[in-house]
mmCIF file as Biopython writes it, N, C-alpha, C and O atoms, coordinates in Angstrom:
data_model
#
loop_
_atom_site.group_PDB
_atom_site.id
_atom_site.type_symbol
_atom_site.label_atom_id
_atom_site.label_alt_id
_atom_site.label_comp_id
_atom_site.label_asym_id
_atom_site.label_entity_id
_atom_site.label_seq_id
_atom_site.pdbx_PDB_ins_code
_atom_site.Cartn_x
_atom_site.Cartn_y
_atom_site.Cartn_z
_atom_site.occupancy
_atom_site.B_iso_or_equiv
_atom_site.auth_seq_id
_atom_site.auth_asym_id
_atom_site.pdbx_PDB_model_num
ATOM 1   N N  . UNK A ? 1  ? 0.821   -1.184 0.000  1.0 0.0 1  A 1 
ATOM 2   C CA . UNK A ? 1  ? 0.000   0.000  0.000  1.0 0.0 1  A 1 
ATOM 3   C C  . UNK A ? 1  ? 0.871   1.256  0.000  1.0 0.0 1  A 1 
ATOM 4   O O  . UNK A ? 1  ? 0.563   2.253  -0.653 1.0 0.0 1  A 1 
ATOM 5   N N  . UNK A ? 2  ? 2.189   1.155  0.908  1.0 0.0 2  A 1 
ATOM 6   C CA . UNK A ? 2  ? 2.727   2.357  0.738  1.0 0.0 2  A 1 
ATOM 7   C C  . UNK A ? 2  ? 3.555   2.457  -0.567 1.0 0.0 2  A 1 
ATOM 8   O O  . UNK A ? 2  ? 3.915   3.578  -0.926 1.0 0.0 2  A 1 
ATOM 9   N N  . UNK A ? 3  ? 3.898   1.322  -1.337 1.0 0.0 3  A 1 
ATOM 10  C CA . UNK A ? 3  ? 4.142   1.815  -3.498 1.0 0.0 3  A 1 
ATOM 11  C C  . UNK A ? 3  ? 2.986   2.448  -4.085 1.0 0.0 3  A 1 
ATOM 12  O O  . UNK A ? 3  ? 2.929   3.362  -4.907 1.0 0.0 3  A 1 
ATOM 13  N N  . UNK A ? 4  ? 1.979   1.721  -3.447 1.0 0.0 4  A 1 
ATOM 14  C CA . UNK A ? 4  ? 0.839   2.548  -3.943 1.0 0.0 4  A 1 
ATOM 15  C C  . UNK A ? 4  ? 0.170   3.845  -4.083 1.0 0.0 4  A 1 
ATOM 16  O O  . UNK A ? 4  ? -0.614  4.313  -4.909 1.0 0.0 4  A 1 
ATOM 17  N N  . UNK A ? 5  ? 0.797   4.327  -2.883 1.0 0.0 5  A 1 
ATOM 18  C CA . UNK A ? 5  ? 0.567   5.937  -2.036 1.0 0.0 5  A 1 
ATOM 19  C C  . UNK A ? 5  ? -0.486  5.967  -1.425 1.0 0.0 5  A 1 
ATOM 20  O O  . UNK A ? 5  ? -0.908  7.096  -1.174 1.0 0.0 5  A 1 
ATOM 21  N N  . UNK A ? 6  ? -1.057  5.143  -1.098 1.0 0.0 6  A 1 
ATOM 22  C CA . UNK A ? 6  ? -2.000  5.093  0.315  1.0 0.0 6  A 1 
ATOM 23  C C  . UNK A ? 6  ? -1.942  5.071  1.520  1.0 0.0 6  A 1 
ATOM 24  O O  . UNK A ? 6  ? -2.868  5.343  2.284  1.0 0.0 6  A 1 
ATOM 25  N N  . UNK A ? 7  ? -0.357  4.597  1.940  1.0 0.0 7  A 1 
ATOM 26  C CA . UNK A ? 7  ? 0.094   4.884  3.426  1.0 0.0 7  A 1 
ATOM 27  C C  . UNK A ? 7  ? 1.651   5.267  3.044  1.0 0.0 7  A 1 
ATOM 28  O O  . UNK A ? 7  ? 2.470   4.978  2.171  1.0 0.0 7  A 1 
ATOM 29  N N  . UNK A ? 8  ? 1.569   6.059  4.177  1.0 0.0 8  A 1 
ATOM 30  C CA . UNK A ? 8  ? 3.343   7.226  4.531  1.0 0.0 8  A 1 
ATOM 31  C C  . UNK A ? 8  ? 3.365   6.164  5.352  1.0 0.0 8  A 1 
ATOM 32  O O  . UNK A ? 8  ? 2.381   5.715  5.940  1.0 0.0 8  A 1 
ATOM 33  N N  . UNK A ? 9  ? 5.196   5.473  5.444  1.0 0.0 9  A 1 
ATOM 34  C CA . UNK A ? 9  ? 5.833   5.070  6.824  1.0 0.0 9  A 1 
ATOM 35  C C  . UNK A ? 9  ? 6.837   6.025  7.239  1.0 0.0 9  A 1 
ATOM 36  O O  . UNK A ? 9  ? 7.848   6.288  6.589  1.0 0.0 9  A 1 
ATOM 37  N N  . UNK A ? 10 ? 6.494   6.562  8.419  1.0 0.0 10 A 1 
ATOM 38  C CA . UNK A ? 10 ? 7.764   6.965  9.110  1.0 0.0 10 A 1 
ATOM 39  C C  . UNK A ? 10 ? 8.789   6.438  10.266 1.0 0.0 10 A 1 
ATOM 40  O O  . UNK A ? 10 ? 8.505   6.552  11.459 1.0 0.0 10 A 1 
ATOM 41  N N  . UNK A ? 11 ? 9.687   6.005  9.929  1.0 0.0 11 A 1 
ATOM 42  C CA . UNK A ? 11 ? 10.793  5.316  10.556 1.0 0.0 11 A 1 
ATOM 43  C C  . UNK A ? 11 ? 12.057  6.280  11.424 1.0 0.0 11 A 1 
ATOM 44  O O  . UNK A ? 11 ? 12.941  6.911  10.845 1.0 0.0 11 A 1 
ATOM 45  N N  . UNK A ? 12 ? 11.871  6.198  12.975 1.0 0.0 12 A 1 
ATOM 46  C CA . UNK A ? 12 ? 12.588  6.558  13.902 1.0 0.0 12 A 1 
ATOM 47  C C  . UNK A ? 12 ? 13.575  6.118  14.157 1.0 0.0 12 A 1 
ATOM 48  O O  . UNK A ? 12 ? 13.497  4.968  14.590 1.0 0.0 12 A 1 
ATOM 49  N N  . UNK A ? 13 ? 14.734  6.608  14.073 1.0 0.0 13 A 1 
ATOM 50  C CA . UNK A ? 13 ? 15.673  6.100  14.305 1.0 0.0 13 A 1 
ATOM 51  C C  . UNK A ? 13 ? 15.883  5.693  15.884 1.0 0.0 13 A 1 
ATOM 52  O O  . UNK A ? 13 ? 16.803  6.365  16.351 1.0 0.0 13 A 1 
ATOM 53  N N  . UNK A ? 14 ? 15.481  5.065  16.557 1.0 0.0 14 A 1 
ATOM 54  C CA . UNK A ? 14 ? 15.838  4.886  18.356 1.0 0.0 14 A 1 
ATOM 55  C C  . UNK A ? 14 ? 15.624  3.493  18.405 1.0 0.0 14 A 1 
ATOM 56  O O  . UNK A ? 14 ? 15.361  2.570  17.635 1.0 0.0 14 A 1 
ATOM 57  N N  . UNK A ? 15 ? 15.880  3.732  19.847 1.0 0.0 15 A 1 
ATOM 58  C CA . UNK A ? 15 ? 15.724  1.997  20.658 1.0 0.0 15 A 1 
ATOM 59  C C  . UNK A ? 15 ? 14.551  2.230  21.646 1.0 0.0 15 A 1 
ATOM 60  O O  . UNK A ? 15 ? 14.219  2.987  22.558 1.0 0.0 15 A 1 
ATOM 61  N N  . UNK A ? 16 ? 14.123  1.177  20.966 1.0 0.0 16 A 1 
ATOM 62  C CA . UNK A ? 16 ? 13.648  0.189  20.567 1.0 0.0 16 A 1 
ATOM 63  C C  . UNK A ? 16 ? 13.022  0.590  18.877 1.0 0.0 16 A 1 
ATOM 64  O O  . UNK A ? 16 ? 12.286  1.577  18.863 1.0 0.0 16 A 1 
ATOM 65  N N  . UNK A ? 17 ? 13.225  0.022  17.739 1.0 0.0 17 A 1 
ATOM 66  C CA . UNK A ? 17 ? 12.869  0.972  16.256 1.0 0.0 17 A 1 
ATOM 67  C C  . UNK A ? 17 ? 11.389  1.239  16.710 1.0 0.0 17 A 1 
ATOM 68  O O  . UNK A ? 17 ? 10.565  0.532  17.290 1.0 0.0 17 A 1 
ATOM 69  N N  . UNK A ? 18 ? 11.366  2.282  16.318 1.0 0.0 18 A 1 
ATOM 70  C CA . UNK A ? 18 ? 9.791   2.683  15.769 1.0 0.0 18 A 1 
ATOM 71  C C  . UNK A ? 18 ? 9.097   2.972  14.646 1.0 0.0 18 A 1 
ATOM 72  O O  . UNK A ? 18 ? 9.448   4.073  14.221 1.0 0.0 18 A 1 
ATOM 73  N N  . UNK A ? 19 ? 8.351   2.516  14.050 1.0 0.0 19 A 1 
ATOM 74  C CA . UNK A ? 19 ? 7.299   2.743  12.958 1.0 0.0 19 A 1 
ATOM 75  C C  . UNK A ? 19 ? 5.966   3.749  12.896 1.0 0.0 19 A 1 
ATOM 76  O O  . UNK A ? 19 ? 5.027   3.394  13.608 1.0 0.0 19 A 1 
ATOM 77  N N  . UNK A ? 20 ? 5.871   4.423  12.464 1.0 0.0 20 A 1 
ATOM 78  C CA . UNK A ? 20 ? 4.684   5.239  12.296 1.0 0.0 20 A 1 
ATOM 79  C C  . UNK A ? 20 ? 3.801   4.767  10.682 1.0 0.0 20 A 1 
ATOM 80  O O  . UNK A ? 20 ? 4.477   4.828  9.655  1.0 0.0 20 A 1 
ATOM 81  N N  . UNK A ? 21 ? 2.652   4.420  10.601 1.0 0.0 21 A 1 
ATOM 82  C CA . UNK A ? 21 ? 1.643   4.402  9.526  1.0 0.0 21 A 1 
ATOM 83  C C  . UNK A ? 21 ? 0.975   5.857  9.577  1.0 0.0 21 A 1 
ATOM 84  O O  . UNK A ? 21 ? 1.117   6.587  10.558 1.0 0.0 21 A 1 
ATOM 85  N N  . UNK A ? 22 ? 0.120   6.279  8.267  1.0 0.0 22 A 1 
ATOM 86  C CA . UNK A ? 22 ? -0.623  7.117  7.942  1.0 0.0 22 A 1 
ATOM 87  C C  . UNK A ? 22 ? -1.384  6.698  7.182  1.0 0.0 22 A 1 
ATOM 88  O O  . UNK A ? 22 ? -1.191  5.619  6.621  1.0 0.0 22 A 1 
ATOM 89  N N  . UNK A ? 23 ? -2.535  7.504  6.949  1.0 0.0 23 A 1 
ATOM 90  C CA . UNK A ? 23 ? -3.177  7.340  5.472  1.0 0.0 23 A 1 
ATOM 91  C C  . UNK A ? 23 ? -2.651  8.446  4.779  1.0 0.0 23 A 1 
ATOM 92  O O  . UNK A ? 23 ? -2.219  9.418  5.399  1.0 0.0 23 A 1 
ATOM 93  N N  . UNK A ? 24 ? -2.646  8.369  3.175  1.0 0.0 24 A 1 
ATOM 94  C CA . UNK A ? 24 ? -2.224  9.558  2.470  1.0 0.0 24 A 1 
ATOM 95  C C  . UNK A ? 24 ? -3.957  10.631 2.149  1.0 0.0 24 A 1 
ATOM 96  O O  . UNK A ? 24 ? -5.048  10.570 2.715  1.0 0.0 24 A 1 
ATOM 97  N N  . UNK A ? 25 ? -3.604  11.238 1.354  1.0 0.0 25 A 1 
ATOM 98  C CA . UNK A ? 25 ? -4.644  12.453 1.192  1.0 0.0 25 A 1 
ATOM 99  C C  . UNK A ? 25 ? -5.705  11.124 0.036  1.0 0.0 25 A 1 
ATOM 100 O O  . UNK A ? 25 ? -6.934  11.120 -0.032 1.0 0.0 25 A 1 
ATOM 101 N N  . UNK A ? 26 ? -4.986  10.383 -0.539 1.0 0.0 26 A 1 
ATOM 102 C CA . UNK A ? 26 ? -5.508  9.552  -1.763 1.0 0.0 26 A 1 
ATOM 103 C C  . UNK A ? 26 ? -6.244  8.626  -1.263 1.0 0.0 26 A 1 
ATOM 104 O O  . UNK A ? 26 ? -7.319  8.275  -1.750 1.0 0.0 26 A 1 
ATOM 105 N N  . UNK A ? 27 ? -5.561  8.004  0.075  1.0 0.0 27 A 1 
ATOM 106 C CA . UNK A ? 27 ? -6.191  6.725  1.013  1.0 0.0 27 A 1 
ATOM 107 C C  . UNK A ? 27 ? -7.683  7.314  1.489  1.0 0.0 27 A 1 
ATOM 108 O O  . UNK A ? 27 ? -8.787  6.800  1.306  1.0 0.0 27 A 1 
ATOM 109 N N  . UNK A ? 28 ? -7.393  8.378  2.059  1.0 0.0 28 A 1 
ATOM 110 C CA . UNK A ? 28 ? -8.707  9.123  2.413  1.0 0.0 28 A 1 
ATOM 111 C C  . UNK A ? 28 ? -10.059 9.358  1.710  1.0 0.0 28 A 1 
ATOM 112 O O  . UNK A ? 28 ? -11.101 9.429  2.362  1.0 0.0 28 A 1 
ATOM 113 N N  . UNK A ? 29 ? -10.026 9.473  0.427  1.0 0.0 29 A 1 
ATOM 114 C CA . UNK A ? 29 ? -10.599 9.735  -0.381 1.0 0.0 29 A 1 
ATOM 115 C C  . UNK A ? 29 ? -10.860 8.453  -0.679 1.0 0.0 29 A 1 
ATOM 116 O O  . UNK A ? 29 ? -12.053 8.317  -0.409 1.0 0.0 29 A 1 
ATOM 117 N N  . UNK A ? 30 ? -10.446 7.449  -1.071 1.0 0.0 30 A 1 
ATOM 118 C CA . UNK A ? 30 ? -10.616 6.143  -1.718 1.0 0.0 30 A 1 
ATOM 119 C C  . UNK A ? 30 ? -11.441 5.455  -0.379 1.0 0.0 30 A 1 
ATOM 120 O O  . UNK A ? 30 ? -12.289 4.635  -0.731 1.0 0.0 30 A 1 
ATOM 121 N N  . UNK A ? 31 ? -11.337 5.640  0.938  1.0 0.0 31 A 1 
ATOM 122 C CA . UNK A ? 31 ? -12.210 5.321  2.263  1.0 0.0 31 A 1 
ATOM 123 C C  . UNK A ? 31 ? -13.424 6.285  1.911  1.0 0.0 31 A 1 
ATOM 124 O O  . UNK A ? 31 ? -14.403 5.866  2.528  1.0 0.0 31 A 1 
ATOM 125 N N  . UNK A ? 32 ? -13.641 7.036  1.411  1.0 0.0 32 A 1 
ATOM 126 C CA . UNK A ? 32 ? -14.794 7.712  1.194  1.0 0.0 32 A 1 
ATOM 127 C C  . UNK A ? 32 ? -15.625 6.711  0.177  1.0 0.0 32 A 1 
ATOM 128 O O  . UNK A ? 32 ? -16.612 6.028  0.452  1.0 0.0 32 A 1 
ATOM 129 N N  . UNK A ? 33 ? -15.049 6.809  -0.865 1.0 0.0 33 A 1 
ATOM 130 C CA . UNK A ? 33 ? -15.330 5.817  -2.044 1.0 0.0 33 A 1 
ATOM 131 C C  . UNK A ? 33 ? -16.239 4.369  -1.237 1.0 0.0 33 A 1 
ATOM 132 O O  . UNK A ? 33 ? -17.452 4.231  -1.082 1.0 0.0 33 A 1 
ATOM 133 N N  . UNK A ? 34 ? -15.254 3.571  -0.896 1.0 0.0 34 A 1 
ATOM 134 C CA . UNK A ? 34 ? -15.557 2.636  -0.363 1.0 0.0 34 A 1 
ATOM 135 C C  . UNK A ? 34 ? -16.654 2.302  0.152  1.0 0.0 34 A 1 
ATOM 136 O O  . UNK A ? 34 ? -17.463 1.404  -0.080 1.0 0.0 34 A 1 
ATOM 137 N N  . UNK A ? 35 ? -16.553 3.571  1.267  1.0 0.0 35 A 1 
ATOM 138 C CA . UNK A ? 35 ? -17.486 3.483  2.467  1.0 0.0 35 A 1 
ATOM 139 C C  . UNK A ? 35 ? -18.673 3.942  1.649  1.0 0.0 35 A 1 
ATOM 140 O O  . UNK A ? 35 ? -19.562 3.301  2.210  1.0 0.0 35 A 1 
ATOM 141 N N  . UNK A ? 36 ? -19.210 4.558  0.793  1.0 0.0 36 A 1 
ATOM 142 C CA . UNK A ? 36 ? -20.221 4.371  -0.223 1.0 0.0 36 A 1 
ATOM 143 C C  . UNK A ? 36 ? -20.659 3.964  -0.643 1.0 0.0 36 A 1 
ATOM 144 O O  . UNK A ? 36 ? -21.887 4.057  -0.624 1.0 0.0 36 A 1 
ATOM 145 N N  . UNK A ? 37 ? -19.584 2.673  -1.835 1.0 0.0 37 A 1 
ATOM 146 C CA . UNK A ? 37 ? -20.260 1.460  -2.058 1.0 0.0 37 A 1 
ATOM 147 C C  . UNK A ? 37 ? -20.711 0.409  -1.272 1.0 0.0 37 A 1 
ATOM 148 O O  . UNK A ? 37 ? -21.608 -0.363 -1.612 1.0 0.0 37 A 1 
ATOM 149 N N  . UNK A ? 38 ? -19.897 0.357  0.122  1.0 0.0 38 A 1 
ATOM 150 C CA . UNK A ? 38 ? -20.937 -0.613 1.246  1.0 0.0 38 A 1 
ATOM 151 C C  . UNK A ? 38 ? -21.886 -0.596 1.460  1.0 0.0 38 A 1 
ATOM 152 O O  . UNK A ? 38 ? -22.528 -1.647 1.451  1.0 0.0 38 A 1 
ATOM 153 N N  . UNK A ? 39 ? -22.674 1.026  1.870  1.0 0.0 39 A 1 
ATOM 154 C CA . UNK A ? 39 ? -23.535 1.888  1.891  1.0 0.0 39 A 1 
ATOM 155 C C  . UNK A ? 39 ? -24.769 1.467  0.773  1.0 0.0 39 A 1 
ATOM 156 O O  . UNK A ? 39 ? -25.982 1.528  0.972  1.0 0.0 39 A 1 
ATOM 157 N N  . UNK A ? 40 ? -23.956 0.960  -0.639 1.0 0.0 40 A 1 
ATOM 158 C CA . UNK A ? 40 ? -24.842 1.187  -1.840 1.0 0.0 40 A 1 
ATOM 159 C C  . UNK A ? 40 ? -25.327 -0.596 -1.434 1.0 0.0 40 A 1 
ATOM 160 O O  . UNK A ? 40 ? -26.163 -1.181 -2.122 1.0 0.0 40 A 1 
#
């Protein structure tokens, strides 16, 4: 998903590693989508 551009990873450099997920501005929109056609 994130080649795709639907999720940002952000990677911390510390100890213990840390990972951060997001949705992008595109993911958001495409959850709109979605959540519509369930809807439909």
């Amino acid at each position: 998903m994130e080649r795709d551009g639907l999720v940002l990873r952000q990677q911390f450099i510390e100890i213990p590693p840390k990972v951060e997920y997001s949705l992008t501005e595109g993911a958001i929109q495409l959850k709109k989508i979605l959540q519509d056609l369930r809807d439909w």
